[in-house]
C-alpha positions, 0 to 999 in steps of 0.5 A: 652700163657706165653713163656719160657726164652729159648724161648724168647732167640731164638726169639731175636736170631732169629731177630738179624740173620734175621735183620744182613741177611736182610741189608747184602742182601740189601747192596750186591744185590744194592750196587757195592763193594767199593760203598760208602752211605754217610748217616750223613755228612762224619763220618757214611757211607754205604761203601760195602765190602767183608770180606774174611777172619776173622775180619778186613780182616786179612786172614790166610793160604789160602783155607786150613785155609779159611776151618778152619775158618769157620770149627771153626766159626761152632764149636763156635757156637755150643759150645755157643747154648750148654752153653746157653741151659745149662744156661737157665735150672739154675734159679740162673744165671741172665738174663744179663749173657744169653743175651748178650751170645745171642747176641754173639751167634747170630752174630756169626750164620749170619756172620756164614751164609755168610761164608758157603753159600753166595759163593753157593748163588752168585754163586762165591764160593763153600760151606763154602768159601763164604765172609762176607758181611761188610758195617758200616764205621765210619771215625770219624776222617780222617786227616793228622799228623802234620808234625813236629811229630817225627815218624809220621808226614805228615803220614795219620790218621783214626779213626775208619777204620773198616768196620764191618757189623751188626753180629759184633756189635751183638758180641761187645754189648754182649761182652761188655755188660758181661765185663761191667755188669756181670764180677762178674758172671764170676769171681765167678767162680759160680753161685749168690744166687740172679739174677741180672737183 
């Protein structure tokens, strides 16, 4: 039996949720938060950290905005499932552009899983105030400014500091991937005469 594009999607869609929930429940229930893994030398580490807030632990506005986040993650997300089904029907759209609109989609259901539920399921957070589960550091370069720099100098430098977990490089590849790849069919502003693969 021959599957349908859209449902070839929603198997991607659905690997990529249960990979990202697969190592955030690994890394959450072995793992000690601010617990490091030094897995090749000291640039790539396992560092385990909880995310209260949006992306790189900025936060906004308390409980009252920590509901808006996440009130706002929900209708995201439904707007993209809504533009992939509609995009899935047109024969015209490349395959490019619906992909990486579900890697998008798809980081944004796991991390979406841990803001609604990880608080019920740990037992630490009501419904829709639960932290998302960040692991992936990358500290490429750690090292101290010259101290003859002006402004900077003796200060500290690190190159990459976020923590991210496997959800956000869903949505980066994506991202990337349609700003890089598949910029002509957004900014045609409609759809090719031909699918690009």
């Amino acid at each position: 039996m021959k599957l349908s594009k859209g449902n070839k999607l929603l198997i991607l869609g659905i690997l990529l949720v249960v990979i990202d929930q697969v190592i955030k429940i690994v890394v959450k229930t072995n793992m000690q938060i601010g617990q490091h893994i030094y897995v090749i030398g000291n640039w790539f580490q396992i560092l385990f950290i909880e995310n209260e807030g949006m992306a790189f632990g900025m936060k906004f506005g308390g409980a009252v905005g920590k509901f808006l986040l996440s009130f706002f993650r929900i209708g995201l997300f439904a707007a993209l499932c809504w533009w992939i089904s509609t995009l899935v029907k047109k024969s015209t759209v490349p395959t490019g552009v619906i992909v990486g609109l579900t890697l998008i989609t798809a980081g944004a259901f796991g991390n979406i899983i841990d803001s609604l539920f990880y608080g019920l399921i740990f037992g630490y957070a009501p419904f829709m105030f639960g932290r998302v589960v960040d692991m992936f550091f990358f500290p490429i370069i750690d090292t101290t400014w010259p101290a003859w720099m002006p402004f900077v100098g003796g200060n500290h430098f690190l190159f990459f500091a976020p923590v991210f977990n496997f959800a956000d490089s869903c949505v980066t590849v994506g991202a990337l991937y349609l700003i890089f790849f598949q910029y002509k069919f957004f900014a045609r502003g409609d759809e090719p005469e031909e699918e690009s693969k």
